[in-house]
C-alpha positions in Angstrom: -13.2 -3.5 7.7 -11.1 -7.1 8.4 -10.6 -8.2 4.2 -9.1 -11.8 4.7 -7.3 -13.9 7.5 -4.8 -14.6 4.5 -4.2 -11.0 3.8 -4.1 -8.7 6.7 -1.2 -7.3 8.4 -0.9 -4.7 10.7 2.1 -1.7 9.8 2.8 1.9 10.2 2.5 4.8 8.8 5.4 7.0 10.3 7.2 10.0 8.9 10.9 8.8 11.1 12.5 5.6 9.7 14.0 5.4 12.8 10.6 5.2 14.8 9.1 3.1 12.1 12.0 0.7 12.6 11.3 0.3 16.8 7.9 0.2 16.4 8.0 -2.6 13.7 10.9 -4.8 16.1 8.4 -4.8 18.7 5.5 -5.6 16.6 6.8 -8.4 14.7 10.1 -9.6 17.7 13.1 -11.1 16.1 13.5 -8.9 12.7 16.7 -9.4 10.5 19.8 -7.4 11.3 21.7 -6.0 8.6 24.8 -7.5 7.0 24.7 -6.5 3.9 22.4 -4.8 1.6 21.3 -6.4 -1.6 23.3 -5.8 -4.8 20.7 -6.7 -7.4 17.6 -4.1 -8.1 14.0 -5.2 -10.5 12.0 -2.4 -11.6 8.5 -3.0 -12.6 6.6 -0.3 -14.3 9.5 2.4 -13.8 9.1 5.2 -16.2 12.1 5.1 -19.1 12.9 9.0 -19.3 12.0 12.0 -17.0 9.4 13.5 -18.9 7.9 14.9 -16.1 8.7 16.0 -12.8 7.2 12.8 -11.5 9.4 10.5 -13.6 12.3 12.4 -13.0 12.0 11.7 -9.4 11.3 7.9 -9.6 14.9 7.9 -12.0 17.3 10.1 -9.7 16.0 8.1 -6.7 16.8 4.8 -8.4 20.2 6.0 -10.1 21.0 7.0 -6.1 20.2 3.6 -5.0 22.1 1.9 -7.3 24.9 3.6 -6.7 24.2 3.5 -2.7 24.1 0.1 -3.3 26.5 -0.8 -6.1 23.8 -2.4 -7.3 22.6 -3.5 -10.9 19.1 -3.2 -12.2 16.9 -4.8 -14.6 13.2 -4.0 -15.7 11.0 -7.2 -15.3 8.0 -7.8 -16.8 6.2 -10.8 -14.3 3.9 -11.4 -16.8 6.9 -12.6 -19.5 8.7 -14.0 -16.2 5.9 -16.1 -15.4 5.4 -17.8 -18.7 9.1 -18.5 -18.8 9.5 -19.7 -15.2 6.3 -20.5 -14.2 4.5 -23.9 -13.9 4.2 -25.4 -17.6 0.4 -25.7 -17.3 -0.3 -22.8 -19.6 -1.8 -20.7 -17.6 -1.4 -17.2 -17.9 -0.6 -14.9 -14.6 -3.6 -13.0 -15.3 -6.0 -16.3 -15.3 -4.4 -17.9 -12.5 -4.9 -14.4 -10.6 -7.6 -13.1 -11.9 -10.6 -13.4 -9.4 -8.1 -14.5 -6.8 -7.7 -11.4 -4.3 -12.3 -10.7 -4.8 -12.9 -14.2 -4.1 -10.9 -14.2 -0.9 -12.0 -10.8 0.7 -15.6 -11.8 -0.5 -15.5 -15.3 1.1 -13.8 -14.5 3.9 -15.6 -11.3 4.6 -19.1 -13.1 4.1 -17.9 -15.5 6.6 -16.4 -13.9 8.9 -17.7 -10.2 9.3 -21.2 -10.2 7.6 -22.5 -13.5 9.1 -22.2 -12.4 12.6 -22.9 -8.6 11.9 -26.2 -9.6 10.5 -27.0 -12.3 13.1 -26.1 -9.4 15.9 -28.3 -6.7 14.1 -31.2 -8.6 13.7 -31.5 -9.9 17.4 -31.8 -6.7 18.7 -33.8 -5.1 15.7 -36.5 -7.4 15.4 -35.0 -9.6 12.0 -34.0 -6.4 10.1 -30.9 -6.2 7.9 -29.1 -3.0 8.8 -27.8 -0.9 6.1 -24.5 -1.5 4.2 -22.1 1.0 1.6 -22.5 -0.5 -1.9 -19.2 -1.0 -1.9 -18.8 -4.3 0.6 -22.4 -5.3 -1.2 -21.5 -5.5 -4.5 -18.0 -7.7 -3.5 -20.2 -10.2 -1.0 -22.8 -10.5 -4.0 -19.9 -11.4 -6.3 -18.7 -13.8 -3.5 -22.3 -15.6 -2.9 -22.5 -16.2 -6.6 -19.7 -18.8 -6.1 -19.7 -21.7 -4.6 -17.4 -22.2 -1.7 -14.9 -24.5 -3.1 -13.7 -20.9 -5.1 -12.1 -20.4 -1.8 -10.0 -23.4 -1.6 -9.2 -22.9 -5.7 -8.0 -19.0 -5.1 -6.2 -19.8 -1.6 -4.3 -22.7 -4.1 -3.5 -20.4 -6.5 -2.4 -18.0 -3.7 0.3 -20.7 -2.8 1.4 -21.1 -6.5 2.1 -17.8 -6.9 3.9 -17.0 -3.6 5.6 -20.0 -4.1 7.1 -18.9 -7.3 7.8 -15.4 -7.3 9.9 -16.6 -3.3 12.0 -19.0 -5.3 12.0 -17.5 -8.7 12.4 -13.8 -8.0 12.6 -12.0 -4.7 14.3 -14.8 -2.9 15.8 -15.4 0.9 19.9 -15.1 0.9 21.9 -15.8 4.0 24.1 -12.7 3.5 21.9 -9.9 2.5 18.5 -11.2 3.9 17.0 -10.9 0.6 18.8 -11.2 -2.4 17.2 -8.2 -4.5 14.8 -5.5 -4.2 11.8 -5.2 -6.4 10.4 -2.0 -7.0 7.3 -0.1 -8.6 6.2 3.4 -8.6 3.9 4.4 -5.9 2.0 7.5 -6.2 2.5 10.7 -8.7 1.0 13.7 -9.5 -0.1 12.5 -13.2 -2.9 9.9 -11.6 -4.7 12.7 -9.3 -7.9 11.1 -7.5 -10.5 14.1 -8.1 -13.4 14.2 -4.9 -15.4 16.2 -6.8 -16.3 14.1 -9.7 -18.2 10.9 -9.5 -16.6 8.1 -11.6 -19.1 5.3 -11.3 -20.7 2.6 -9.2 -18.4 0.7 -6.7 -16.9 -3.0 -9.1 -15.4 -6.0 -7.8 -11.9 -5.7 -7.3 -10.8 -8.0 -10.4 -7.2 -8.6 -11.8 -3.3 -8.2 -10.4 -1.1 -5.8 -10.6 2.2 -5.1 -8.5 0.0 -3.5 -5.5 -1.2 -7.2 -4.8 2.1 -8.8 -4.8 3.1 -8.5 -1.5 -0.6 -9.5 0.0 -0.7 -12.5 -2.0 2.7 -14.1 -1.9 3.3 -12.8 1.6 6.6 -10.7 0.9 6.9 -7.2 2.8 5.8 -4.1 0.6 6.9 -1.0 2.2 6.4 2.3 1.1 9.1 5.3 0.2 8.2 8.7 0.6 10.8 10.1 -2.4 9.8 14.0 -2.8 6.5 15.7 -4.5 5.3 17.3 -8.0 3.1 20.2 -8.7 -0.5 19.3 -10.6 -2.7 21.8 -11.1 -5.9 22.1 -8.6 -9.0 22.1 -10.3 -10.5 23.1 -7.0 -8.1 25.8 -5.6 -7.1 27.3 -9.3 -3.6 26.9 -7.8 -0.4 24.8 -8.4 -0.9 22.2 -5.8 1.4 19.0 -4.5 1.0 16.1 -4.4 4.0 12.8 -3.3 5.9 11.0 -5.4 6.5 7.8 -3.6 8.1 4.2 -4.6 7.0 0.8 -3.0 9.9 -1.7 -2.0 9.6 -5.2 -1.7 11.8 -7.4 -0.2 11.7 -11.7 0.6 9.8 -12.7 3.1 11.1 -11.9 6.9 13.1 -9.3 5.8 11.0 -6.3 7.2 13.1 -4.8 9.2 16.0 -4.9 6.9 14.0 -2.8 4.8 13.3 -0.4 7.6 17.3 0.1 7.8 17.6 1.0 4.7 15.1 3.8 4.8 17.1 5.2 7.6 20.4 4.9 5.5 18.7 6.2 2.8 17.5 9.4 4.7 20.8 9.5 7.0 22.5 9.4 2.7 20.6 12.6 2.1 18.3 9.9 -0.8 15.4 10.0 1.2 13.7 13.1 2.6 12.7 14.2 5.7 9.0 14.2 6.1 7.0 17.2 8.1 3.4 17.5 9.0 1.9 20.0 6.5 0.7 21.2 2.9 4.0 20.1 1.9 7.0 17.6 2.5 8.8 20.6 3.9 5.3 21.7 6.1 3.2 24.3 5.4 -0.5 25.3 6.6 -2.8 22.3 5.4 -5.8 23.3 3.4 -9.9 22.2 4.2 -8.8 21.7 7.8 -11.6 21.3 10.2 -12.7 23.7 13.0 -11.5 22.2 16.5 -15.0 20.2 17.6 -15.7 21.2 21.0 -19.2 22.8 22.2 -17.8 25.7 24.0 -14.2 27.9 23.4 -12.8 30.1 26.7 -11.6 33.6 25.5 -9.9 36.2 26.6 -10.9 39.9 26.1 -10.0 42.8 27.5 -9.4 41.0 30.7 -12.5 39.4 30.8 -13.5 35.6 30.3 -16.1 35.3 27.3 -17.8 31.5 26.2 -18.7 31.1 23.1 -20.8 28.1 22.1 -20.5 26.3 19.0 -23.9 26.3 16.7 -24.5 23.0 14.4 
């Protein structure tokens, strides 16, 4: 479902740098070429020892790039970076993004997909309301109880905070494109996601965090695929795996120069190659489905059986 005009862009999920690269120039056109690559590195959230397979991933990968690079790196905390840099107003990152991203996926999704879904629906249903997941619910509620000038309030803030993390820390260089590279862990095998346990009614999506940097200020966020860890499976009894992955952000425009250095990166033996399995190295994949098809030609002893598929 379409969350907000201000926030959606289309990517791709690919497992060849290369491919994701093409596809992305003819996407977006004109994407920058490569000069240089940038010699500065900011870490948010990186672990500070390897104290588990996980963190020991996120730390060679970064003490590769640096040296891929010859880059430095330093830890930022935006929070502390915002009260030193930011506007002098005294407001806090955390109040001036607090119901920011809720308000505009609520606003814009009332708008813009529930208006016209309902209107549709009930035309040809005799005035009924068709039936919606709690989920989108709970956020339109959240957004009716609002009035609509929250819009124009979080779409300001939106501008106030790209604005200052382009010019204060992930800026534009003519030489490298962007002059750093921000980074925060992506997914590990310490925050597993369990399907089999039921962890509470849907909530509105309040708050920031480094996941809503790039939809918000309008920087690209890409993600690296950097290896896997074991967790134990709950469900299978078995030592299962799960990726360990790292989000780079760069400035703004500088997509593609991000999609060259994922191929550097793999072509540097940093970054893996990716294959289609149970595993980053393949494997059979676990809770496949049947093929769906109503009827399955055999062969048998030289003879043509059909076998039809029962629900």
């Amino acid at each position: 479902m379409p969350l907000s005009p201000e926030l959606d862009t289309a990517g791709f999920l690919t497992r060849s740098p290369a491919l994701w690269a093409r596809a992305q120039s003819v996407l977006y056109g004109n994407v920058s070429s490569v000069i240089a690559y940038p010699r500065k590195i900011y870490t948010s959230g990186f672990p500070s020892n390897a104290s588990d397979p996980s963190n020991a991933i996120f730390l060679n990968f970064l003490a590769q790039l640096q040296a891929f690079l010859g880059a430095n790196t330093t830890a930022v905390n935006l929070n502390q970076l915002w009260a030193a840099t930011g506007p002098s107003n005294g407001t806090s990152l955390t109040q001036l993004l607090n119901i920011t991203y809720p308000i505009l996926i609520s606003k814009d999704q009332t708008r813009l997909v529930r208006a016209p879904f309902y209107a549709d629906y009930a035309a040809v249903h005799d005035g009924r309301t068709p039936f919606v997941d709690p989920a989108p619910l709970v956020r339109w509620a959240f957004g009716d109880s609002y009035p609509n000038s929250a819009l124009d309030e979080a779409l300001n803030n939106k501008t106030v905070f790209g604005s200052w993390f382009t010019t204060q820390v992930v800026k534009q260089s003519p030489d490298t494109c962007s002059d750093s590279l921000f980074l925060y862990p992506g997914g590990d095998a310490d925050s597993t996601n369990e399907r089999n346990q039921y962890n509470g009614p849907p909530s509105v999506p309040y708050g920031f965090g480094s996941s809503r940097i790039s939809p918000i200020s309008g920087v690209p966020d890409s993600v690296f695929p950097l290896g896997q860890a074991t967790f134990f499976s709950n469900i299978t009894n078995h030592d299962e795996y799960l990726p360990v992955t790292v989000d780079v952000i760069a400035a703004t425009g500088c997509d593609g120069m991000i999609a060259q250095l994922a191929q550097d990166l793999q072509n540097a033996g940093i970054l893996p190659s990716i294959q289609t399995g149970q595993t980053i190295q393949g494997g059979d994949i676990l809770f496949k489905r049947e093929p769906s098809f109503s009827a399955i030609r055999a062969t048998l002893n030289g003879r043509h059986i059909s076998a039809t598929r029962h629900r």
